[in-house]
N, C-alpha and C positions, 0 to 999 in steps of 0.2 A: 541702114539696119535691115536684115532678114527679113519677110515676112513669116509671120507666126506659122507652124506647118502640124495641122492636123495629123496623128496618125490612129488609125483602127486596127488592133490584132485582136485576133479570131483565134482563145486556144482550148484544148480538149476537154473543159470539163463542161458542167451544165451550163446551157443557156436560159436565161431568164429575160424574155423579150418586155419591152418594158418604152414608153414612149421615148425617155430619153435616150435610149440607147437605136432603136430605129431613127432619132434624131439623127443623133452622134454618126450613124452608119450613111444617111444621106449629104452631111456635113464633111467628111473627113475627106483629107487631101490625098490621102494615100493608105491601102488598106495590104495588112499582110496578115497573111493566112497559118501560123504555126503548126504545122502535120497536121494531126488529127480535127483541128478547129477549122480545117475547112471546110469540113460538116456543116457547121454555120451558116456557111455561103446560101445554103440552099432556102433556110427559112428566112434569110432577110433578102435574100434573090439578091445577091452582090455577085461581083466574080473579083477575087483580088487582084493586085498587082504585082504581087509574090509571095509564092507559096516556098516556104523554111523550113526545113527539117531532115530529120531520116528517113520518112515519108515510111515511117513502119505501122502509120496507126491511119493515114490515110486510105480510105478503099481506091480499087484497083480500077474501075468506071469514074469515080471522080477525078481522080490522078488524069487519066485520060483524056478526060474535059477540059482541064485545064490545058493541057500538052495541045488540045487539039483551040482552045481558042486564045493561045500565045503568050497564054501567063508565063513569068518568069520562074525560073524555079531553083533553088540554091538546096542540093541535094548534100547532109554530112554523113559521114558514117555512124553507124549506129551507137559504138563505144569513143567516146566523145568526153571530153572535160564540163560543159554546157548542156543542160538543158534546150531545147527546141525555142522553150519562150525568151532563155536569156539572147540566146542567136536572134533571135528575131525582135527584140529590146533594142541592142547594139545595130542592129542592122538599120533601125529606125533614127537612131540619135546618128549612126554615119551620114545618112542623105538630109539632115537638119530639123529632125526632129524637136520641136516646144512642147507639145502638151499628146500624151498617150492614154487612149481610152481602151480599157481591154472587155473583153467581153466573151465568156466563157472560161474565167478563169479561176472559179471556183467550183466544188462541188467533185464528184466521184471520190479518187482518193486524195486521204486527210494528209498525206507525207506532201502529195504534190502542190495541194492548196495550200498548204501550211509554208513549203519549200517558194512556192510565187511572191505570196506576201513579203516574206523576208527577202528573196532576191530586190523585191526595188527599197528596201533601206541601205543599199548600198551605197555608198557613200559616191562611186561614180557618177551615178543618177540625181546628184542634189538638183540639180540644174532642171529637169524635165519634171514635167508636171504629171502626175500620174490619175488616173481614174476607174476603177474597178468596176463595173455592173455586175452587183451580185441579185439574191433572191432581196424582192423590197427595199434594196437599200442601194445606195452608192456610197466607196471607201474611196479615201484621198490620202495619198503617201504625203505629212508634213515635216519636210526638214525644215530648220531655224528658218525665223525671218516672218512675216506679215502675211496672213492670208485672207484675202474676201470671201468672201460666197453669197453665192442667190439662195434663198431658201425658201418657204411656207411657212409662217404664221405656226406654231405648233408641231413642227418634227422633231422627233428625236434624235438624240444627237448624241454618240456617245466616244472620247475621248481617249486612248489608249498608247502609253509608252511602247515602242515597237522596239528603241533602241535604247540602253539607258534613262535615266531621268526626265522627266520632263521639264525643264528649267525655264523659272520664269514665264509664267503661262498668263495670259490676260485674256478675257473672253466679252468680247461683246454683242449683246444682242441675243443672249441667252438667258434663262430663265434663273440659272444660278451661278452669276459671272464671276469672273478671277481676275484677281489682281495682281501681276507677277508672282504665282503660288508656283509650288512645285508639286507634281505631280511622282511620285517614287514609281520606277519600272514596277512590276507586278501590282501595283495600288489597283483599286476597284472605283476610289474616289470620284476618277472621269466618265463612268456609263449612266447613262441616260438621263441625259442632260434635253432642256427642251429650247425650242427654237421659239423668243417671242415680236420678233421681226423679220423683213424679208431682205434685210440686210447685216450679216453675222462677220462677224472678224475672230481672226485666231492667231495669238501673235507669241511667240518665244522666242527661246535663245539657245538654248540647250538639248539634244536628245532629238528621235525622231520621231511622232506621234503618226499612229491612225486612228483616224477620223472614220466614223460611220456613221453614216447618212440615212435613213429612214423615210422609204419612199409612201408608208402608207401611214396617213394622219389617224 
């Protein structure tokens, strides 16, 4: 069997520094830089291991840095069928990518955060495990199937259909558990749910759920 393979992508919207995510950036086996989100680099003092994109959002001095301490760099044109992040998603699951923690990948504009979220419901991506640092909170991409988590005593936790239905939902270790319910797309039923152990399960069958995680008690 593989060993598990950390990956860190760095992309252009706001960063929200945050312990797990300094964790996560000390932690990772392998970091890539999406254009503009190598900006990042500078306040978690990383340098990646490849930098992705059209490099039209990247400044001309960082660009540079990189060039000059041998990062790699996979340069597409600017009119493109892909986004920057999806290229650098794919480029992550090519080299054997298990579980993707991204980090700036919310915030500026709503088309592009809006467009991120839903690029990892794609149904290519069931297999990788996804992880989001936004402001206070951490989101988890859940396709079908059984999920753990570590949590706090008291977070909030709020449950949302990204694709379809939410089928068959069982929740434990939360404050208002489910028993194979369903959750309908657009339903409001799954926000803010509370966390009363530090060990939470989330388990279906149907549909793609996000999950938000709530990093202030």
């Amino acid at each position: 069997m593989n060993k598990p393979m950390d990956v860190l992508i760095l992309v252009n919207g706001d960063l929200h520094l945050s312990p797990q995510l300094l964790q996560q950036s000390k932690n990772a086996d392998y970091i890539i830089a999406a254009d503009g989100g190598a900006k990042h680099c500078v306040p978690l003092q990383l340098t990646p291991d490849i930098l992705i994109g059209d490099l039209d959002s990247i400044s001309g001095p960082l660009l540079k840095e990189f060039q000059n301490a041998g990062v790699e760099i996979q340069q597409y044109p600017v009119r493109k069928n892909a986004t920057d992040l999806e290229l650098a998603i794919d480029h992550a699951i090519a080299i054997g990518a298990t579980k993707i923690f991204f980090a700036g990948m919310l915030g500026g504009r709503w088309d592009m955060s809006l467009a991120n979220i839903f690029l990892l419901a794609h149904d290519k991506y069931k297999d990788i495990r996804f992880l989001l640092s936004g402001d206070n909170c951490v989101m988890h991409i859940l396709h079908p199937g059984t999920h753990a988590l570590t949590t706090q005593i008291g977070q909030r936790v709020s449950l949302l259909p990204l694709k379809g239905n939410g089928e068959n939902i069982s929740l434990t270790g939360f404050e208002y558990p489910l028993d194979q319910q369903t959750i309908p797309f657009g339903s409001s039923i799954g926000v803010s749910n509370v966390t009363v152990g530090t060990k939470v399960q989330i388990e279906h069958t149907g549909g793609i759920l996000l999950l938000v995680l709530s990093t202030c008690l």
